[in-house]
N, CA, C and O atoms as CSV, one atom per row, in Angstrom:
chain,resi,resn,atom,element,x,y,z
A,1,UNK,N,N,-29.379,44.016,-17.116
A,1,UNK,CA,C,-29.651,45.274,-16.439
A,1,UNK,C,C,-28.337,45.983,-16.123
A,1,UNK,O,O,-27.364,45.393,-15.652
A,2,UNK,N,N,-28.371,47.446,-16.446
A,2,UNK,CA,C,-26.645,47.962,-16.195
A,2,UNK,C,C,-26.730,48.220,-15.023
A,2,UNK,O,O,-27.789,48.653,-14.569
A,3,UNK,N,N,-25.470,47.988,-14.120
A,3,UNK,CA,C,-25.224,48.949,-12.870
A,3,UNK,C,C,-24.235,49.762,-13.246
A,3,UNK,O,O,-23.705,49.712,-14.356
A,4,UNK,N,N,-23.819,50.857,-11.997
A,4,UNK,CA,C,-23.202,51.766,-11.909
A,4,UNK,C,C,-21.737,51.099,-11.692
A,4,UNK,O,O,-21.495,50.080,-11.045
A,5,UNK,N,N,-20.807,51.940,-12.403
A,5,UNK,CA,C,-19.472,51.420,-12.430
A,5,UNK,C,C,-18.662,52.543,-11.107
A,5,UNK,O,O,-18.554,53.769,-11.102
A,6,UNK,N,N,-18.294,51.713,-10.290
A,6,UNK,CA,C,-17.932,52.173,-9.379
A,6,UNK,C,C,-16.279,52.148,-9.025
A,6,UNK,O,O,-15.733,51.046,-8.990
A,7,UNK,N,N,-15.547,53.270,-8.782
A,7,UNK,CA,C,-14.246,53.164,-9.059
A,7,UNK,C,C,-13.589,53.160,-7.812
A,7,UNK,O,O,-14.154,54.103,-7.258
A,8,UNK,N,N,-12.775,52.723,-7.012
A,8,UNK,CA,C,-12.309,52.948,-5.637
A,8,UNK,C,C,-11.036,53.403,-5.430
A,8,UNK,O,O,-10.071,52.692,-5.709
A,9,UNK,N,N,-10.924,54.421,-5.009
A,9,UNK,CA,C,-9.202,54.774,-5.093
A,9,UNK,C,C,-8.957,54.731,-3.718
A,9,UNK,O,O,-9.679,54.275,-2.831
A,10,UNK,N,N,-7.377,55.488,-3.605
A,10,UNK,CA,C,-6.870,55.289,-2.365
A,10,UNK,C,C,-6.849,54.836,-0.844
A,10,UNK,O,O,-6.742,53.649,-1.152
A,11,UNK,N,N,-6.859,54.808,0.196
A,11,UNK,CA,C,-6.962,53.445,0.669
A,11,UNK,C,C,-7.823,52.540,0.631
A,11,UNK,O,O,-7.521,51.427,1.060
A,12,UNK,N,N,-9.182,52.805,0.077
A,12,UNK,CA,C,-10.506,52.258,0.154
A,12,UNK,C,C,-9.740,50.425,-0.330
A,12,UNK,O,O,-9.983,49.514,0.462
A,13,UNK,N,N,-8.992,50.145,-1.448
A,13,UNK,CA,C,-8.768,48.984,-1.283
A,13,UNK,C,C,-8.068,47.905,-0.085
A,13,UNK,O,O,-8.047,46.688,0.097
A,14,UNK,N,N,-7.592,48.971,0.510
A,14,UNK,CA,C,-7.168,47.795,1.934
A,14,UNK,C,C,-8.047,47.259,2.684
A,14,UNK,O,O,-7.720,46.432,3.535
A,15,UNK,N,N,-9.317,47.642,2.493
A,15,UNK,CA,C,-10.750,47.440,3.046
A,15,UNK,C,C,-11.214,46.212,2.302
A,15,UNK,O,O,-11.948,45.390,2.850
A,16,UNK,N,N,-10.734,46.060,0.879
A,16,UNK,CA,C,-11.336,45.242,-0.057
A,16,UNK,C,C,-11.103,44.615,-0.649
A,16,UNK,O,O,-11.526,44.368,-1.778
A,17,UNK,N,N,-10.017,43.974,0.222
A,17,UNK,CA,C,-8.996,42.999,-0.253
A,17,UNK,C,C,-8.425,42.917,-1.781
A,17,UNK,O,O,-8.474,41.966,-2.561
A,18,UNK,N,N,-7.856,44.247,-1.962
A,18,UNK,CA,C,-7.775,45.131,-3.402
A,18,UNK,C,C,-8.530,45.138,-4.700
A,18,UNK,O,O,-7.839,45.066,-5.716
A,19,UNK,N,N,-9.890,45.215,-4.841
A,19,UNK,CA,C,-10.885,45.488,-5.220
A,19,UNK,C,C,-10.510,47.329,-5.532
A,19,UNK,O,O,-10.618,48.262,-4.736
A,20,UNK,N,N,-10.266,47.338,-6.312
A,20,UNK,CA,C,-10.833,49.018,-7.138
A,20,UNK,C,C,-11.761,49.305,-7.798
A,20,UNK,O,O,-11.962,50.456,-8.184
A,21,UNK,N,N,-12.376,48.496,-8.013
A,21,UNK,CA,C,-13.094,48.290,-9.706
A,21,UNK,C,C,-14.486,47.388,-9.151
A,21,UNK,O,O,-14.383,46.264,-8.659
A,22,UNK,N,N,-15.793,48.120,-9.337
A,22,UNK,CA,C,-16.955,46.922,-9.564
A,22,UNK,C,C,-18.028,47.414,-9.605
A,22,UNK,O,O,-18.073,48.614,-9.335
A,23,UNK,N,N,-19.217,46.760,-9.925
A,23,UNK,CA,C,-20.282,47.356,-10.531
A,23,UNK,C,C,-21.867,46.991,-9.333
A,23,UNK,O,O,-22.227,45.950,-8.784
A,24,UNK,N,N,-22.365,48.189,-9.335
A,24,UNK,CA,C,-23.337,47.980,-8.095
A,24,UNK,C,C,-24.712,48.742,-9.065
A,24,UNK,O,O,-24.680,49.232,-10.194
A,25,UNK,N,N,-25.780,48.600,-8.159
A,25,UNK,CA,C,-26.824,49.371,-8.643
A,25,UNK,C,C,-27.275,50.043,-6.912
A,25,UNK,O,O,-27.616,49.293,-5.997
A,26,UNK,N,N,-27.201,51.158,-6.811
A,26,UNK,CA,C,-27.415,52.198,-5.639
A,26,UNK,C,C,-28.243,53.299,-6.466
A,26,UNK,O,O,-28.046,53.623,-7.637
A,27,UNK,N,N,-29.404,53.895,-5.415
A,27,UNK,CA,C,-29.823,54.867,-5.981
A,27,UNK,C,C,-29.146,56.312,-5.453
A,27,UNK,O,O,-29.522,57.469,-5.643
A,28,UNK,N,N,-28.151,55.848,-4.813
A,28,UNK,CA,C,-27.480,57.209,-4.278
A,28,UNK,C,C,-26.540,57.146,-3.177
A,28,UNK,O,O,-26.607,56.054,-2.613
A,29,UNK,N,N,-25.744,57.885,-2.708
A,29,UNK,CA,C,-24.261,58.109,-2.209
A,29,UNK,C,C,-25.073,57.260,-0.747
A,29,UNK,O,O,-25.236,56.093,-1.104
A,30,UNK,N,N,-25.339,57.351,-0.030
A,30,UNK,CA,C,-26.235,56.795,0.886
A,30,UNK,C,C,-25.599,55.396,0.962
A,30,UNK,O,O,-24.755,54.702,1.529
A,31,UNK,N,N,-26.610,55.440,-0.034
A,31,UNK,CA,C,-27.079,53.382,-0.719
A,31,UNK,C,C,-26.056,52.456,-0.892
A,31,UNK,O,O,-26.130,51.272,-0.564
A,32,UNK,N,N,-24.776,53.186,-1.585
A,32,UNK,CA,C,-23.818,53.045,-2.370
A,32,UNK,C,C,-22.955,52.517,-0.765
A,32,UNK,O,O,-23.115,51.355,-0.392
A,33,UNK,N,N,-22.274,53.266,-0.120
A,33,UNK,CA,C,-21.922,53.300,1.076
A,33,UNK,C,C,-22.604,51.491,1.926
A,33,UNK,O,O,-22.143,50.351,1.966
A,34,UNK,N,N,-23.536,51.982,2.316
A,34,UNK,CA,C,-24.217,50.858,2.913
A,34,UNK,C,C,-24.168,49.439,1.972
A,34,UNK,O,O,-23.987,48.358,2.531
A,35,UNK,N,N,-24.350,49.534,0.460
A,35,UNK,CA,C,-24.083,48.329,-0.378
A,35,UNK,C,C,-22.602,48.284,-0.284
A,35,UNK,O,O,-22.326,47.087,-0.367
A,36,UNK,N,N,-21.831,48.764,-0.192
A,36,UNK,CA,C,-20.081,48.605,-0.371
A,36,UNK,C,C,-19.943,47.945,1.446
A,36,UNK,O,O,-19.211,46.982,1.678
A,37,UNK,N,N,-20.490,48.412,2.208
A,37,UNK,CA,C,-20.390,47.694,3.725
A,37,UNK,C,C,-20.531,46.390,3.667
A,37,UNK,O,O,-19.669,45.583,4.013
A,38,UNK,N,N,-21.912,46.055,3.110
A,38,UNK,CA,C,-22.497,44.594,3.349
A,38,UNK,C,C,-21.568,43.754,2.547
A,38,UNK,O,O,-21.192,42.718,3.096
A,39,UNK,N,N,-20.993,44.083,0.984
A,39,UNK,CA,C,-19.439,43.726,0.628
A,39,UNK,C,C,-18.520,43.573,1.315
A,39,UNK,O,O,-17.827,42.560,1.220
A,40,UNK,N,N,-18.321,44.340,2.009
A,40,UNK,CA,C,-16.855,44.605,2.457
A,40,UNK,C,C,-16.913,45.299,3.997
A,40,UNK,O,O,-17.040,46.481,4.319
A,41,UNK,N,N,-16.790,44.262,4.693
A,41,UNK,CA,C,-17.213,44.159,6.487
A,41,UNK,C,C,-16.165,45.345,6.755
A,41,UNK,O,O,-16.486,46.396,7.309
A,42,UNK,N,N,-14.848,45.042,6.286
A,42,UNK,CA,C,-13.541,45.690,6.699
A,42,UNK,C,C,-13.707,47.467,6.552
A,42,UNK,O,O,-12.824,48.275,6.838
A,43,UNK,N,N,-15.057,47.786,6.040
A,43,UNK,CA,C,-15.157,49.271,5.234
A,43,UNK,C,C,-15.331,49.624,6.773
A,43,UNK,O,O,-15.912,48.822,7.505
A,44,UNK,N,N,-14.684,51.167,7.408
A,44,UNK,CA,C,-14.888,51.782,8.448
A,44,UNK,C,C,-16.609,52.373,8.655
A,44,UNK,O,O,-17.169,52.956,7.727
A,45,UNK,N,N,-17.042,52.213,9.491
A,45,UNK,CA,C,-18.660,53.267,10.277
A,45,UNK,C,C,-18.139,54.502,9.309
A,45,UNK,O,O,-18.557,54.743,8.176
A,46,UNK,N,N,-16.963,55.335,10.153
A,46,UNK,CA,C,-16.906,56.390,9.824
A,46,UNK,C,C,-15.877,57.216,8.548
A,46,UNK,O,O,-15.215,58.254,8.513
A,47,UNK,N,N,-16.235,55.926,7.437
A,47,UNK,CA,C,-15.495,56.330,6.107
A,47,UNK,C,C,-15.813,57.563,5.447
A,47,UNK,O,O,-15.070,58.305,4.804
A,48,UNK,N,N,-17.516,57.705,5.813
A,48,UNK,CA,C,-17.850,59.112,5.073
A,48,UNK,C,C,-16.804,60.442,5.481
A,48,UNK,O,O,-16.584,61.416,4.761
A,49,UNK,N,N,-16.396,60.252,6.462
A,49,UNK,CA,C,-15.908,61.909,6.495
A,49,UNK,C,C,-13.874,61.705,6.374
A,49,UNK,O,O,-12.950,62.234,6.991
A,50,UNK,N,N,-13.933,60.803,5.396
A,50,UNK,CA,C,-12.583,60.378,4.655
A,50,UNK,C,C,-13.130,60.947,2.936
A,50,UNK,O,O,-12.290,61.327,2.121
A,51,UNK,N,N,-14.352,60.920,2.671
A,51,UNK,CA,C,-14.712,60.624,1.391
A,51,UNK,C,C,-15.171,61.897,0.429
A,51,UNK,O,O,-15.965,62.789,0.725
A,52,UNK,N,N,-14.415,61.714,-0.846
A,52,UNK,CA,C,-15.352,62.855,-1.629
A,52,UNK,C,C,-15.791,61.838,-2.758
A,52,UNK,O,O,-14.953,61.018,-3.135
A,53,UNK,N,N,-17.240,61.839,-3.405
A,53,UNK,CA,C,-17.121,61.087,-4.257
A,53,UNK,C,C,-18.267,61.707,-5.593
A,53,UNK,O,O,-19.396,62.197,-5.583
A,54,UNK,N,N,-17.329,61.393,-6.588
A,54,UNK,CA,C,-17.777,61.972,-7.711
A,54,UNK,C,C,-18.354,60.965,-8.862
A,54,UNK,O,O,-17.865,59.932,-9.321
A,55,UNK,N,N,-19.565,61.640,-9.157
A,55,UNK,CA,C,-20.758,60.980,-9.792
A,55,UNK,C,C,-20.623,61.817,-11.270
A,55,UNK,O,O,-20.991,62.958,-11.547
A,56,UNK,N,N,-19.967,60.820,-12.081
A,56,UNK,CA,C,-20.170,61.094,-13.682
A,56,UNK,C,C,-19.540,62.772,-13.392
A,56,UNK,O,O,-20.171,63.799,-13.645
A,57,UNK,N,N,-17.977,62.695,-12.730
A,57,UNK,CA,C,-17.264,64.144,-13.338
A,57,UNK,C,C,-17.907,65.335,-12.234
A,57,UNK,O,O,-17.538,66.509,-12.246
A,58,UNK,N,N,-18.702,64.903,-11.504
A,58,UNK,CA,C,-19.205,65.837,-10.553
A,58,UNK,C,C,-18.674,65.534,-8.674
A,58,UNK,O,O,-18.693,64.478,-8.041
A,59,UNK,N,N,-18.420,66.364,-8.412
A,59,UNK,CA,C,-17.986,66.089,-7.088
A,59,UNK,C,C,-18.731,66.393,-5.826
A,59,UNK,O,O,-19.101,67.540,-5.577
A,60,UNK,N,N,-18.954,65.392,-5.034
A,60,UNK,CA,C,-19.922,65.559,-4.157
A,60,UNK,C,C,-19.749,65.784,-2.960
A,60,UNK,O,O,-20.446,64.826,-2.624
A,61,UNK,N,N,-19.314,66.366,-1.645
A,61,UNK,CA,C,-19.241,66.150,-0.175
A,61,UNK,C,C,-20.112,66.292,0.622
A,61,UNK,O,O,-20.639,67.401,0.716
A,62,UNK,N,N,-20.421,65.503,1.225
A,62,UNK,CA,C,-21.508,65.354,1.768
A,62,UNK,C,C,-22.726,65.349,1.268
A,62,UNK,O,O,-23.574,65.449,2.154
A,63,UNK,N,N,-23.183,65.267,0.115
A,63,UNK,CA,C,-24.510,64.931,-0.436
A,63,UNK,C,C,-24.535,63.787,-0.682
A,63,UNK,O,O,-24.357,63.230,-1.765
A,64,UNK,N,N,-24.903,63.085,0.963
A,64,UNK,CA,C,-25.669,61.380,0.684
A,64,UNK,C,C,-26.837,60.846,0.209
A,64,UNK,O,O,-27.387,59.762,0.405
A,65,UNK,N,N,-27.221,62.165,-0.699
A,65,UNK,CA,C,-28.702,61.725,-1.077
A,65,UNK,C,C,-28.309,62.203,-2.787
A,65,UNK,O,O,-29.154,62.512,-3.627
A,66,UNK,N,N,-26.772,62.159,-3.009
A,66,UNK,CA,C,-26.985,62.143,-5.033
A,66,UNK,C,C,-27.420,61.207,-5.077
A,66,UNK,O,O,-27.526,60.186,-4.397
A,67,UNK,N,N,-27.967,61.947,-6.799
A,67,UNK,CA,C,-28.447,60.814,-7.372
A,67,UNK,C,C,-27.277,59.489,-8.000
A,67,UNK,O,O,-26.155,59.813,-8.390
A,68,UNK,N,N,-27.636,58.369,-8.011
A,68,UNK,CA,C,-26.460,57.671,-8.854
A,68,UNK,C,C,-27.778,56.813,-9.867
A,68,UNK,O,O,-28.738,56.219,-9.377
A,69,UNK,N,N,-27.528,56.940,-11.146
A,69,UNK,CA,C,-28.209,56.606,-12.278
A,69,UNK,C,C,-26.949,55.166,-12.313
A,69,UNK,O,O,-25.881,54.858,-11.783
A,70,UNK,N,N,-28.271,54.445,-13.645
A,70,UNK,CA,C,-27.591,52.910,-13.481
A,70,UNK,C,C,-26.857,52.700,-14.803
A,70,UNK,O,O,-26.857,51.634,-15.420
A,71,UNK,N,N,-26.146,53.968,-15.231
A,71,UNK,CA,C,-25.224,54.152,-16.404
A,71,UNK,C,C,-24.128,54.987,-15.740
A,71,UNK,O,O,-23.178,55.115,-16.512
A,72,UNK,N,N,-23.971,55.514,-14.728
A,72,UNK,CA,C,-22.899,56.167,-13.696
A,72,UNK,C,C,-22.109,55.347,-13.789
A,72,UNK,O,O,-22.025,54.126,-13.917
A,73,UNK,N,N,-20.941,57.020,-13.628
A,73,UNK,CA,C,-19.436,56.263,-13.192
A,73,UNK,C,C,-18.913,56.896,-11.737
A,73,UNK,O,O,-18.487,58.050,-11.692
A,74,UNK,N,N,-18.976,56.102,-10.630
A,74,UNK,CA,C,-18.999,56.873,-9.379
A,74,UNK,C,C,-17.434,56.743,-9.229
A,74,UNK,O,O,-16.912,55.671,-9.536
A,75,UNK,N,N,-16.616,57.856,-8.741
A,75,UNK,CA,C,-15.499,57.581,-8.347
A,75,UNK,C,C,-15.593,57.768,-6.956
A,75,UNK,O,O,-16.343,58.695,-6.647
A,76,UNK,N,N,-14.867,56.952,-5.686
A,76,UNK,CA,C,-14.800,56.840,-4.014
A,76,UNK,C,C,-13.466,57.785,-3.901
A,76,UNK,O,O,-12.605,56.981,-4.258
A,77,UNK,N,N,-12.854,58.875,-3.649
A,77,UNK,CA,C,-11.314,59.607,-3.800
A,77,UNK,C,C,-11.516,60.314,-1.979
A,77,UNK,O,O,-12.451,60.628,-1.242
A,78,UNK,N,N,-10.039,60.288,-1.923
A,78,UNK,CA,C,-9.640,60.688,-0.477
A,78,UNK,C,C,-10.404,62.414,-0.463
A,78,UNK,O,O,-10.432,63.234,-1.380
A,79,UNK,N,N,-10.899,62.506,0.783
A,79,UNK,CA,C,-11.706,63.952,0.689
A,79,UNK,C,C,-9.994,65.358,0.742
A,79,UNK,O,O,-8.935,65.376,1.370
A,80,UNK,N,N,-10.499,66.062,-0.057
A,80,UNK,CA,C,-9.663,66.907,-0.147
A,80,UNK,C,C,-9.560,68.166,0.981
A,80,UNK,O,O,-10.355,69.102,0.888
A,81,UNK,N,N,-8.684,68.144,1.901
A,81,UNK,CA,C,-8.997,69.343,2.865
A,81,UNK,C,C,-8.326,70.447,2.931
A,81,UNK,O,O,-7.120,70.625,2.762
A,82,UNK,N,N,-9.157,71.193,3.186
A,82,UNK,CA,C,-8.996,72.378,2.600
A,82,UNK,C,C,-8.792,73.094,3.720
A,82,UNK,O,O,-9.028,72.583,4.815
A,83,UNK,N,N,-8.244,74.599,3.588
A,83,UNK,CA,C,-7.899,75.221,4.843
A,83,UNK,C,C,-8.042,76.772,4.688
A,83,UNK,O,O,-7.796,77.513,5.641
């Protein structure tokens, strides 16, 4: 069965005892989040509003309800702020 290839950049690996790289099945930014917790205790409550994360080339903020298909490539990237 494929899961989603999930990519972790910037600090997210100090959380994960350097883990960048791994494969989950989530049906969405939500899911994904909460499955990367139960992994990885060290992940902050309030990581979402650190986070932009892009689903197959698309960029998401704040939509915890994308979809993530189980051929996705999710990237986790520092949220970009803007001014």
């Amino acid at each position: 069965k494929r899961q989603a290839r999930i990519v972790l950049t910037g600090n997210l690996k100090l959380y994960t005892g350097g883990v960048t790289e791994l494969e989950l099945e989530s049906g969405s930014i939500r899911s994904l989040l909460r499955d990367l917790r139960r992994q990885f205790p060290d992940i902050p409550e309030d990581i979402e509003d650190e986070l932009a994360v892009s689903i197959d080339g698309i960029l998401h903020q704040d939509d915890w309800f994308a979809k993530i298909n189980s051929d996705s490539e999710v990237h986790l990237l520092p949220r970009i702020a803007g001014g």
